[in-house]
N, C-alpha and C positions, 0 to 999 in steps of 0.2 A: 504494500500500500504506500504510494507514492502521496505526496503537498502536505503542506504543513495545516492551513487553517482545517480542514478535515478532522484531521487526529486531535485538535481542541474539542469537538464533538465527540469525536467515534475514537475513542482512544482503545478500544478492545478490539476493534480491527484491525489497530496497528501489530496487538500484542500477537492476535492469531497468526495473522499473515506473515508479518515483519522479525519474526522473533521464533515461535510455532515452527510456520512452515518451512524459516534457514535452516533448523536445527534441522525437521524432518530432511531438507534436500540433501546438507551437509555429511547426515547419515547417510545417506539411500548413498551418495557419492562414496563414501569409504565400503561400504558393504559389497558397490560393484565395482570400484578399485579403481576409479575414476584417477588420472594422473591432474589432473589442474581443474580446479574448483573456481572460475571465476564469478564474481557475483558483482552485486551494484551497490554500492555506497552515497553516500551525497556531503556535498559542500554545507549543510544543516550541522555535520558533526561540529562544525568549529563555532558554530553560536554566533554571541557577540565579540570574539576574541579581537583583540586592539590592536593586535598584529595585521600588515598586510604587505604584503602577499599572502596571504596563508600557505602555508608547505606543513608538508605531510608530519615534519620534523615536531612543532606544535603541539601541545597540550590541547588535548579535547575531551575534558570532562566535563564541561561548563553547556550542553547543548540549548537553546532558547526552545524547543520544541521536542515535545512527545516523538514525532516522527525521526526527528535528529537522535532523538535517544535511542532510536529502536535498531536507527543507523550502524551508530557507534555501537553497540550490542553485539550485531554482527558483526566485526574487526573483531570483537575479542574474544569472539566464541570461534572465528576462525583462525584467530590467533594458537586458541588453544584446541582445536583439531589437527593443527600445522603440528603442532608438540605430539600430542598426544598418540596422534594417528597416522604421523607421517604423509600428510596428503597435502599437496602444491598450493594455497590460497593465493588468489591475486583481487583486492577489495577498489572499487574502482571508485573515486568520489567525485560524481559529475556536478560540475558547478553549470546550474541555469541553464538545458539541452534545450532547443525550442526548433520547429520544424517543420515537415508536412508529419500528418498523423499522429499531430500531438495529441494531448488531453485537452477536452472542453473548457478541461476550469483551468490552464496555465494561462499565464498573461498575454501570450501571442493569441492565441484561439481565441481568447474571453476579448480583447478588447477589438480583434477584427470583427469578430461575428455581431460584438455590439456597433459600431461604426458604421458597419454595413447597412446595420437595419436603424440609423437613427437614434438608438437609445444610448442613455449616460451609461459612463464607464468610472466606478470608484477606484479613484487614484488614493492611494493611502500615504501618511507621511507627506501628503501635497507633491509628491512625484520625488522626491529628494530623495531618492537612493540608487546604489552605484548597482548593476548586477553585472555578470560576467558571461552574457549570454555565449553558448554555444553550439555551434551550426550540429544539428544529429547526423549530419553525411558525415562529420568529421572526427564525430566523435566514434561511429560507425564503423571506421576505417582504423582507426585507435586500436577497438577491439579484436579489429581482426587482425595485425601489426601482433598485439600483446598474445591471440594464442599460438600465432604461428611462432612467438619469440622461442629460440632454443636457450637456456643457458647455461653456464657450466654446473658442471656437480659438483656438489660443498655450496653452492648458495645458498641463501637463506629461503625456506620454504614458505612462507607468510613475507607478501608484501603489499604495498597501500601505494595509490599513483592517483595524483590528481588529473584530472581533465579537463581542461578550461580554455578560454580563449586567451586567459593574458591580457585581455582587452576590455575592460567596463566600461559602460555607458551609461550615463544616467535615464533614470526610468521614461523621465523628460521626452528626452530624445528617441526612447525607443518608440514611443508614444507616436513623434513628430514623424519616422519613416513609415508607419503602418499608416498614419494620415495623410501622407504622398503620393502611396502605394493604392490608396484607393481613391485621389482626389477628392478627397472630402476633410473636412473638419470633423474633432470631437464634442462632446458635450461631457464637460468632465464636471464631476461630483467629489470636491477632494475632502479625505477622510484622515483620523488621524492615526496613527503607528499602530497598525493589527498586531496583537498578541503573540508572539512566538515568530514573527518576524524579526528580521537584520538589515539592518540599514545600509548594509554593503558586502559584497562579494568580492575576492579576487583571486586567482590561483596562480602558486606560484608553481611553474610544470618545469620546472631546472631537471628533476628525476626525472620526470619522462621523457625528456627531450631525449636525455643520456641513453634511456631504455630501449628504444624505438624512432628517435628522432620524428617524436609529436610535433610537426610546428598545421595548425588551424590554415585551411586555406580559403576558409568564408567569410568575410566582412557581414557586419550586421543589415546593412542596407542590400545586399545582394542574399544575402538569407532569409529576408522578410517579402525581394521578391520573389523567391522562389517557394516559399510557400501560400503567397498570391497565386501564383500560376498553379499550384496545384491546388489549392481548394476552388478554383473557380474549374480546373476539369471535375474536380471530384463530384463535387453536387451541382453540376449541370446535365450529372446522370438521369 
């Protein structure tokens, strides 16, 4: 179970799915002797932390959200299947994926689909926060990079790699390309700092550059249009 304001409501759907069902997969993977266990993590683990860049090296005990915690849960239960069990974990902490075929309620979805039809869009914090959106083709291509990675043996079996663009923009602005992209103006409704929200985002990807040689090759305004183009084939079905 992925977003944060959700889990302020439904917080036992995080525990079942997010918590519950790692363990269940985590096992089923040792039991059929699975060599590399990767799973999803998220940029939520690090909270409010006052650091930025954020890098993986960082303290994250402190998470602002239920879902963050359920996160961070999974690092350290795979931390301690990596010991225990001998089995490859690689925890992947996606900072802000946005795309075609996102989810209804992330920001890209939620504020096109409002735009489109005319209706306000609640900006929170008045638009003032940094996120670190990243293109999902590229983060896509990331994953497939990190299963095909060979590495030597005597590595460390448990490792954490951020995902991000490197690049934040204020919500502001992401706002202003999605209302380019459709030539229209918003109707913005600005709200104050949602609960279990972070005021900013940044990943620092120095490790994965080294791992894989991560460098993001979508720009924010070329990835808003290209989920333009495709929600306008998709539901013109």
């Amino acid at each position: 179970m992925a977003g944060v304001r959700h889990s302020l409501k439904h917080p036992m759907d995080y525990i079942d799915s997010n918590i519950v069902g790692f363990v269940n997969l985590i096992k089923l993977s040792c039991d059929y002797k699975i060599k590399h266990f990767i799973y999803a993590s998220s940029s939520s683990v690090y909270g409010n932390n006052k650091k930025y860049p954020s890098s993986e090296k960082d303290i994250t005990d402190s998470p602002a959200s239920l879902y963050g915690a359920t996160k961070k849960s999974n690092e350290i239960i795979a931390s301690a299947y990596s010991s225990t069990h001998k089995i490859k974990t690689t925890g992947l902490r996606f900072f802000t994926v946005y795309g075609p075929w996102g989810r209804p309620d992330m920001a890209l979805f939620y504020f096109y689909n409002s735009i489109l039809r005319n209706k306000k869009i609640n900006i929170f914090n008045k638009g003032n926060m940094l996120r670190d959106f990243t293109y999902v083709e590229d983060v896509a291509f990331s994953n497939i990079k990190i299963k095909k990675k060979k590495e030597k043996k005597g590595n460390s079996l448990y490792k954490i790699l951020n995902i991000g663009n490197s690049s934040p923009i204020h919500l502001k602005k992401f706002i202003f390309y999605i209302e380019k992209v459709l030539g229209k103006k918003s109707k913005k409704n600005y709200m104050p700092m949602q609960i279990g929200d972070v005021k900013k985002s940044l990943a620092d990807c120095e490790k994965i550059n080294e791992f894989i040689n991560f460098k993001p090759k979508t720009s924010i305004e070329v990835g808003i249009k290209k989920f333009h183009d495709w929600y306008t084939r998709y539901y013109a079905k």
